[in-house]
C-alpha positions in Angstrom: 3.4 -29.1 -14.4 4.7 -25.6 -14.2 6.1 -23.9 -10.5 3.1 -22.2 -9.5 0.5 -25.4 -10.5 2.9 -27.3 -8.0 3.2 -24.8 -5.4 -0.7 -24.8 -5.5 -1.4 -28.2 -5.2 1.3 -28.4 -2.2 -0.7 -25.6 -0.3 -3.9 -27.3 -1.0 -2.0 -30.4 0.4 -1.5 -28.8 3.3 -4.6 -27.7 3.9 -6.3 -31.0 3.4 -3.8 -32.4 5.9 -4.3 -29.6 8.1 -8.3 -30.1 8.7 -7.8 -33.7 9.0 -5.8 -32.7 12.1 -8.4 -29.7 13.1 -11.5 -31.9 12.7 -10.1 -34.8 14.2 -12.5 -36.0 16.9 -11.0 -36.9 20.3 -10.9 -40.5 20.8 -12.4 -40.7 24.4 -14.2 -37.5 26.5 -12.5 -36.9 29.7 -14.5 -39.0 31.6 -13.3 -42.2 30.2 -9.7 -41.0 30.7 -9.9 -38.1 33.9 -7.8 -36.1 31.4 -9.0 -32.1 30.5 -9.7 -32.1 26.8 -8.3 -28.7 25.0 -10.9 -26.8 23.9 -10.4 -25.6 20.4 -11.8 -22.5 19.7 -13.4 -21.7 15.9 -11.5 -20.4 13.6 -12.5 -19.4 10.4 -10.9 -21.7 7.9 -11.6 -19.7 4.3 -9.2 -16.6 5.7 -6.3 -18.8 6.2 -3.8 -18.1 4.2 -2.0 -21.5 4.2 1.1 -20.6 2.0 2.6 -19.5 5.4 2.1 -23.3 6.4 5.6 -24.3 6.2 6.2 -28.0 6.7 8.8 -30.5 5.4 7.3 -33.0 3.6 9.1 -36.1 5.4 8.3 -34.9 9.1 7.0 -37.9 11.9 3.2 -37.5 12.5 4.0 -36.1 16.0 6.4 -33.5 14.9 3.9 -32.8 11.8 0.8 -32.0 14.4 2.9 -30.0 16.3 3.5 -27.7 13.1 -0.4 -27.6 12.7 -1.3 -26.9 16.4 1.3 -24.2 16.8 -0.4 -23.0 13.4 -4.0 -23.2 14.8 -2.8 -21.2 17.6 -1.8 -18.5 15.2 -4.9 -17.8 13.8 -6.4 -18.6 17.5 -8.0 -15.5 19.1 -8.6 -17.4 22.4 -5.0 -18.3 23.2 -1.7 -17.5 23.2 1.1 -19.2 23.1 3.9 -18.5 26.5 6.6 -21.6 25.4 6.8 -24.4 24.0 9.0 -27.5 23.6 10.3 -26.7 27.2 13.1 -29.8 27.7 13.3 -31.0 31.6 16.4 -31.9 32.8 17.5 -33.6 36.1 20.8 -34.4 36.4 21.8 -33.2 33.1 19.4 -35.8 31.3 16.4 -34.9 29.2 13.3 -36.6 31.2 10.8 -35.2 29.2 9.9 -32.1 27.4 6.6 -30.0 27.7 4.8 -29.3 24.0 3.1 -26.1 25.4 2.5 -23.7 28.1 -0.7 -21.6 26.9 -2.9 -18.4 28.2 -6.0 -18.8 28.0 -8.0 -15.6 27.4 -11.7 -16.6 27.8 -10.6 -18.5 31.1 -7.8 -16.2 31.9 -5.5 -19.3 33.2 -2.4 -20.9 31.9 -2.9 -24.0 30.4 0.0 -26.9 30.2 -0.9 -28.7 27.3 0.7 -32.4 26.2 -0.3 -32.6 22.6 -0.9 -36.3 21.6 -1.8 -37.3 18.2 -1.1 -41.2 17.6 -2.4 -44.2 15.6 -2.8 -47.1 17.6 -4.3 -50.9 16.0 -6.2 -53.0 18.3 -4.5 -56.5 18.8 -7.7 -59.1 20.2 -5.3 -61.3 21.4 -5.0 -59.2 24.8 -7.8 -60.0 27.4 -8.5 -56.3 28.9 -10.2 -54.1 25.9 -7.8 -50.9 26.6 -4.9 -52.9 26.9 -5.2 -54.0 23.5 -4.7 -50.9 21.6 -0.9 -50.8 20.7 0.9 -48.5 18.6 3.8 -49.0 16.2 5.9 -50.2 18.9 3.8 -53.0 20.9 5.5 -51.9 24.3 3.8 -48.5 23.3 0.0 -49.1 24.7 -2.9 -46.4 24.8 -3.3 -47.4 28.7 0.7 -46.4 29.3 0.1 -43.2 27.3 -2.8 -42.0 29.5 -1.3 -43.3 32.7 1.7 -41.6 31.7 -0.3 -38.2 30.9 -2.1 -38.7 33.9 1.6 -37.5 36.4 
């Protein structure tokens, strides 16, 4: 396979892996969880250019979908992004970090937006039907994530 077959077929790569991200349905609506949804606006996928995509192939599927949000946002004509990756620290400890502060131009607000993109298995074994959905670390529960989101 020559350079430019394999440069193709990692583009094309990415832009699979990139509409599996963009079509991705939310898990629950916000009623389930009290939790504002983000709103993605439409963009229109055939004018992307997605050579400019520039992800490392070995990057943790957090890191990965932070690559392809701040990419959606790029070709987003409804917001804009003010910061991102904003590390708290108290006490001269990291204590969190916030993905993104956004502007929203059809709402006109700013919009602090916790980007969450996770597999999680359901064990039976637990009693209570939300408790039960684990991620790759058992301690790692959906019902800690969205309490946590919920402060």
């Amino acid at each position: 396979m020559n350079i430019i077959n394999l440069l193709i077929k990692m583009e094309n790569n990415l832009r699979e892996q990139f509409l599996g991200f963009y079509q991705t349905p939310f898990l629950f609506n916000n009623t389930i969880t009290q939790l504002q949804l983000f709103e993605f606006d439409l963009i229109n996928i055939d004018q992307i250019n997605f050579s400019k995509l520039k992800i490392k192939q070995k990057l943790p599927l957090g890191k990965r979908v932070e690559q392809f949000f701040q990419f959606y946002l790029s070709h987003s004509k409804r917001y804009n992004i003010i910061k991102q990756n904003i590390q708290i620290i108290h006490n001269k400890n990291t204590i969190g970090e916030i993905d993104f502060i956004l502007y929203d131009k059809l709402k006109m607000k700013t919009i602090h937006l916790e980007l969450v993109y996770k597999f999680y298995l359901y064990d039976s074994t637990f009693n209570d039907g939300f408790h039960g959905y684990i991620g790759p670390n058992r301690d790692d529960t959906l019902v800690k994530k969205i309490t946590k989101l919920k402060k």
